[in-house]
N, C-alpha and C positions, 0 to 999 in steps of 0.2 A: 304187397299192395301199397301204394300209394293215392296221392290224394291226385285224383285226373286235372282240378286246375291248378294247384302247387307244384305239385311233386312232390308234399310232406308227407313221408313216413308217420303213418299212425302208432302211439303209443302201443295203442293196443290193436288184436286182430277184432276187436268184437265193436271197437269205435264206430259210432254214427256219422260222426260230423269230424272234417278236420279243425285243429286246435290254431291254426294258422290262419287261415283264410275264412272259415267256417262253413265251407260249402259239403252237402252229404258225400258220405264217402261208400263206394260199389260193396257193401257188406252179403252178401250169401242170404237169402232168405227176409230183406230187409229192404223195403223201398223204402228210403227214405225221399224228401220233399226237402227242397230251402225253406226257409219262413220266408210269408209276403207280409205278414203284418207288422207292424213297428208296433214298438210301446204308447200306442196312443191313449192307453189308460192306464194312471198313475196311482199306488198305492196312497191312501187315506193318511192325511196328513198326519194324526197322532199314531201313524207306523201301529196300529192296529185294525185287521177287516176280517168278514164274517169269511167264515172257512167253508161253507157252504154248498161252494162249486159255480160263484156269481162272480168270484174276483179272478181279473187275468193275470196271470205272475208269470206267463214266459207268451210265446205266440202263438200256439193254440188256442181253441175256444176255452173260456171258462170251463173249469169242469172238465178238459181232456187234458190236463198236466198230466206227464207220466215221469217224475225226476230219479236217476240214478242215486248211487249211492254218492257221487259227489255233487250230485244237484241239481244234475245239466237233465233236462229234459230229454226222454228219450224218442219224441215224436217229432221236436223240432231245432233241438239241438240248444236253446237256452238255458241259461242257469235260472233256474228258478229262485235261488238266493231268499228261500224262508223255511219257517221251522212251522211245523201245525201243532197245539197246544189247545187243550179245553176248547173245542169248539172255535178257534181265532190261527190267523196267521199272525206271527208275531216276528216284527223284524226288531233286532234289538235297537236301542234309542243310539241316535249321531251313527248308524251306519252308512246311512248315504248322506251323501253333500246333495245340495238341492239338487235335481234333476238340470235345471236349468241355469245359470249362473251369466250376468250379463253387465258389465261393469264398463261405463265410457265416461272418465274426467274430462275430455274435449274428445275435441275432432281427429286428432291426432295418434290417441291412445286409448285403447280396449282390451277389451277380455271375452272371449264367451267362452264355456263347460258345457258341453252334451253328454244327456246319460248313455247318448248313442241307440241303436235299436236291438242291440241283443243282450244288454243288463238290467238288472234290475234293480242296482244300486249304483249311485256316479261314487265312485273312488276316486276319483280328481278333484281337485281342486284350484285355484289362485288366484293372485289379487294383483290390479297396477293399480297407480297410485301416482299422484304429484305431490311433493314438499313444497315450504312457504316459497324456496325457491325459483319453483318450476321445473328441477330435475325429474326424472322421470324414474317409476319403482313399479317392474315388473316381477313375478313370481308364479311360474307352474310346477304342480306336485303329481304326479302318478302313482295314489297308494296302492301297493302290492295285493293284488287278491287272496294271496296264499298265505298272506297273514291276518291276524286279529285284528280288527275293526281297521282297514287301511284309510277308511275315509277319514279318522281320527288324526292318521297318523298326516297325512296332506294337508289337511286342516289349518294342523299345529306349524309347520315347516312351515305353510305361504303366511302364517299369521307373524310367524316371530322374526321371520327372515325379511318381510315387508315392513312390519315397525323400524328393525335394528337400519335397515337402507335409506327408509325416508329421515333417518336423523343423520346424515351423511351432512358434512357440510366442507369450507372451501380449506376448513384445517387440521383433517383429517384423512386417512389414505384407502380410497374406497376399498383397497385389495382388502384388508387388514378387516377392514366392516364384513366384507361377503364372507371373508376364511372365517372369522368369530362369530357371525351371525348361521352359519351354517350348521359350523359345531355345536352353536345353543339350539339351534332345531334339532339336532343326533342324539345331545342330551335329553334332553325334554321328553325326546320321544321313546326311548331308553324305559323312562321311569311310566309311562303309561302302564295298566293294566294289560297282560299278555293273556288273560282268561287260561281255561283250564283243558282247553282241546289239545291233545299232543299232537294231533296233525299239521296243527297251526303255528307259523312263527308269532313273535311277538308280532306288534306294529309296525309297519316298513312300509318306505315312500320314496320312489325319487325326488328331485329335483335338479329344477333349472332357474336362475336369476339374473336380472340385467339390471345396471343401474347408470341412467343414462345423466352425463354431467359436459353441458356446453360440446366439446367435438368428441368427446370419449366416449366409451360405452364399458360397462365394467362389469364380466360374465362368471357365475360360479355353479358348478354342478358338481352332482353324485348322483349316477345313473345312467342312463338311457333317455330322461329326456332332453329335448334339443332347441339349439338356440343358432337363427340361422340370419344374414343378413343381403337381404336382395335389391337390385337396384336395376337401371332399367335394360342392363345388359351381362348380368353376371347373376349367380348365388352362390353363396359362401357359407359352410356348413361349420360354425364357429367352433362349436362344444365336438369333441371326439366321446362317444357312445361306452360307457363301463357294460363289457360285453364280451361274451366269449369269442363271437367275430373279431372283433376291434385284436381282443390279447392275441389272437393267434396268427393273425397277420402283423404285428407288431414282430412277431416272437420269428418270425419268417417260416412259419409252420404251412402255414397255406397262404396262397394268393386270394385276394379278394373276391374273384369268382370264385373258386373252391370254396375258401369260407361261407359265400351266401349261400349253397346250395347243402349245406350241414344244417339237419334240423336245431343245431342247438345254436345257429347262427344270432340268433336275438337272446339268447339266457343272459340275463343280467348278471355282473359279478359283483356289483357291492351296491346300495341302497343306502339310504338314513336310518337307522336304530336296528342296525345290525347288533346282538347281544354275545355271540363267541366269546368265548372271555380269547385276549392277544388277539381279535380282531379289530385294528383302528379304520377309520375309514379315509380315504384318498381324496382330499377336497382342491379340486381343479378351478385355479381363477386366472381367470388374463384379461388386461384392457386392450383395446383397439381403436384403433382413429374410426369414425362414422362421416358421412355428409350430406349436406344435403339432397335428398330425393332416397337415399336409404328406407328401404323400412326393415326393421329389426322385429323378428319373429321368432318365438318361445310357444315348444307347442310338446306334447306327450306323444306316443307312439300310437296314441286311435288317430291322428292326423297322418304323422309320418311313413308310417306303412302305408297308406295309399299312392306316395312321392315317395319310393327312393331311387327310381330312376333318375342323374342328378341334370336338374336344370327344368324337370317336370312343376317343382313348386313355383319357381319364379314363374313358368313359360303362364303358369294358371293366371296368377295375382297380374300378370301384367296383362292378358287377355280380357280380365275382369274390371281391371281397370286401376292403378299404384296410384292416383290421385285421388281415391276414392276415401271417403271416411271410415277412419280404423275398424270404426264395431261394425261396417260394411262387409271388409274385408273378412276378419274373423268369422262374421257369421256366413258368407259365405263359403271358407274353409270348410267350417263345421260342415254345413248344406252338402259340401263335395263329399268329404269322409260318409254322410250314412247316407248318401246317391252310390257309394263305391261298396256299402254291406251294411256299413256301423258298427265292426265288430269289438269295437272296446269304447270305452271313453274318451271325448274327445274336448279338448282345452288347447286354444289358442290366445294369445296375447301378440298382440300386433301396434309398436310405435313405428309412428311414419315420419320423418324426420324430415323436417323445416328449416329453413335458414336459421344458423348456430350463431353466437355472436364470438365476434373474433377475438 
């Protein structure tokens, strides 16, 4: 069996929903339904509500949650993503990053985070930013679900990786800030709490950073997510994806359609606060020239999975309108991502780049 709009192989034979796309999957005795409703009601700000049967936790009605043993709702395929205790849902404290997240220093440069409409925690997180300069300090995090509090771990990566950048100045070598400011987010996140579930890894997050100085642009990642740069006749997919696709078409094991059509096509191979003891982790940076009418985009995988046809993201953003102002732009990415499902989190960070001085 297969998934009829993928074609992904379900883990398992008794699976509802595909893990890929999220759409129900032809199970034997089992109608399942897509969800039409989105999260349009958010858990109680001190991460505490009455257990009841009055609170929505996935897209069902109140009161018809049916969660598996890993979470995921079995009537409509969401993670429920809470624990029931004494009468209360209790979602442990700093497990989601706000739901919402929406950061514009000008016109120019933005940010927005969607919890998207099939979670119930945003694991993403980042932050742009401008120095006294007016350089430009971009940061998106993708904390790993499979680990212990990921939102924690995103958090800490765009908080420490975004200070260490905006102290960048003209006599200094951005490379050298992004390799060492990456690796104090890998530390950092290392020594966090990994709690006591052996299901769970510790803490683990992608990330993606830019740091934009006069005509350069200065890109560093570990992961999967991605930093792209469009213009009004081209996109340029900057960052190369740490990813079981990526290695094996490297390794000239398969061609790049072969590899997309392997379910393990997207399995990330290394992250931030990886703990193996003898595993280090690969921190990828390069500058590149920028110009004006560029816009330089940094986004997680709830965006990029709906573009990876290539030339699909530009053909949007220019449709939409590349003159338009940043937190425009971004937020209507986000808009597209849960128009397309919302099946993850989605973070965008978007500079549009202006006349440079020469």
């Amino acid at each position: 069996m297969t998934c009829p709009n993928c074609g992904t192989a379900p883990d398992k034979d008794s699976q509802l929903f595909c893990e890929v796309c999220g759409k129900p999957l032809p199970v034997e005795g089992h109608a399942a339904t897509a969800p039409s409703v989105p999260h349009a009601e958010r858990l109680a700000k001190d991460n505490v509500v009455p257990c009841d049967g009055s609170v929505k936790v996935c897209d069902c009605e109140p009161g018809e949650s049916s969660p598996d043993e890993d979470g995921y709702c079995l009537n409509c395929g969401v993670k429920c993503g809470i624990k029931k205790s004494a009468g209360t849902v209790v979602i442990e404290e700093g497990a989601s990053n706000p739901h919402r997240i929406e950061i514009a220093p000008d016109e120019k440069l933005a940010l927005v985070s969607d919890i998207g409409l099939r979670h119930t925690n945003n694991e993403d997180c980042g932050i742009v930013a401008r120095n006294s300069r007016g350089d430009a300090v971009l940061v998106v995090a993708d904390g790993v679900s499979t680990s212990y509090h990921p939102a924690g771990a995103s958090a800490a990566a765009a908080k420490i990786i975004s200070e260490a950048l905006a102290g960048i100045d003209e006599q200094v070598c951005a490379e050298d800030v992004m390799r060492n400011a990456i690796q104090a987010a890998h530390d950092a996140i290392i020594t966090q709490p990994s709690g006591d579930n052996p299901d769970l890894d510790g803490p683990l997050t992608t990330i993606v950073a830019a740091f934009v100085q006069d005509k350069k642009v200065t890109i560093g990642w570990v992961g999967d997510s991605r930093a792209y740069v469009v213009n009004e006749s081209d996109e340029v997919q900057r960052t190369v994806d740490d990813s079981w696709m990526e290695q094996v078409i490297a390794s000239g094991e398969f061609t790049r359609e072969e590899a997309g059509k392997n379910r393990l096509a997207h399995a990330v191979t290394q992250v931030l606060g990886v703990r193996d003891e003898g595993d280090e982790i690969e921190i990828h940076v390069l500058t590149a020239e920028i110009a004006a009418g560029d816009i330089l985009l940094l986004c997680t995988d709830g965006l990029w999975n709906y573009y990876e046809e290539p030339g699909t993201l530009s053909d949007d953003i220019r449709a939409f309108g590349m003159k338009r102002p940043a937190i425009e732009i971004s937020s209507h990415l986000v808009a597209m991502a849960n128009s397309l499902g919302g099946n993850d989190n989605i973070t965008v960070a978007v500079m549009s780049v202006g006349e440079v001085a020469a």
